[in-house]
N, C-alpha and C positions, 0 to 999 in steps of 0.2 A: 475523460479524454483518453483517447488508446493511444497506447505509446509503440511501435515500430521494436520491437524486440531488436533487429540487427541492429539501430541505431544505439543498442546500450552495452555494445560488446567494445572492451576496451575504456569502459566509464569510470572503472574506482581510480577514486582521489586518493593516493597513497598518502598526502600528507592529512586526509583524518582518516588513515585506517583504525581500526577499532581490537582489539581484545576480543578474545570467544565469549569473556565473563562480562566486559562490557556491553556486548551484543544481546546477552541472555539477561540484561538486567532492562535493557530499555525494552524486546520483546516481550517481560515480564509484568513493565509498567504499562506499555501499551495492552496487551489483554488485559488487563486487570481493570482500565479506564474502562477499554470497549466494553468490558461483560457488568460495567455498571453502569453504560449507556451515557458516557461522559467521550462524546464523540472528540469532543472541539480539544479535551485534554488528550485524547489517545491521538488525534492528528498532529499535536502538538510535541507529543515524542517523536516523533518522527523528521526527516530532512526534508527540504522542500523538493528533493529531487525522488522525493519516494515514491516505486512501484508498487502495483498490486498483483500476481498474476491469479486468475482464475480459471484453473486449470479446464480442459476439455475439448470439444468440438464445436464450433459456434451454427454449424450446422441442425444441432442437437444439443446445443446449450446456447442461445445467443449472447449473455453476456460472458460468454470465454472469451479469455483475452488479458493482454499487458493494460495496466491501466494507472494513471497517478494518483494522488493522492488526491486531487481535486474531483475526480471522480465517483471516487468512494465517498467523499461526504455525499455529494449529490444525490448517490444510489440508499443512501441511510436516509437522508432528510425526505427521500420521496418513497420511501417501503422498499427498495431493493430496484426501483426502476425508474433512474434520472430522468431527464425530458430534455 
């Protein structure tokens, strides 16, 4: 699902801001899930309101772009190209 990048300016929840060292430990468990193909735990670190961005030109890359997390499984469970 593409997510509207303006719509996410002004979004953080101050009452669960996070620590740098908190932040570095769950993107630590999340790659560690992802790079051992443990999708469903590495989504699982994660908030339900979690972006992906894919940085680029969709011109010239078309999956560039904001996208949730619902997205990204889909894009894994189908080789890189949801339906």
């Amino acid at each position: 699902m593409m997510v509207d990048p303006d719509a996410m300016v002004g979004h953080l929840d101050h009452d669960r801001a996070m620590t740098t060292e908190q932040n570095k430990a769950i993107a630590h468990e999340f790659f560690a899930r992802f790079s051992a193909s443990d999708l469903d735990g590495a989504l699982a670190a994660l908030t339900d309101d979690a972006t992906w961005l894919i940085p680029g030109k969709r011109d010239r890359m078309p999956t560039a772009g904001l996208y949730h997390d619902v997205w990204i499984a889909a894009a894994s469970q189908a080789g890189g190209r949801p339906q």
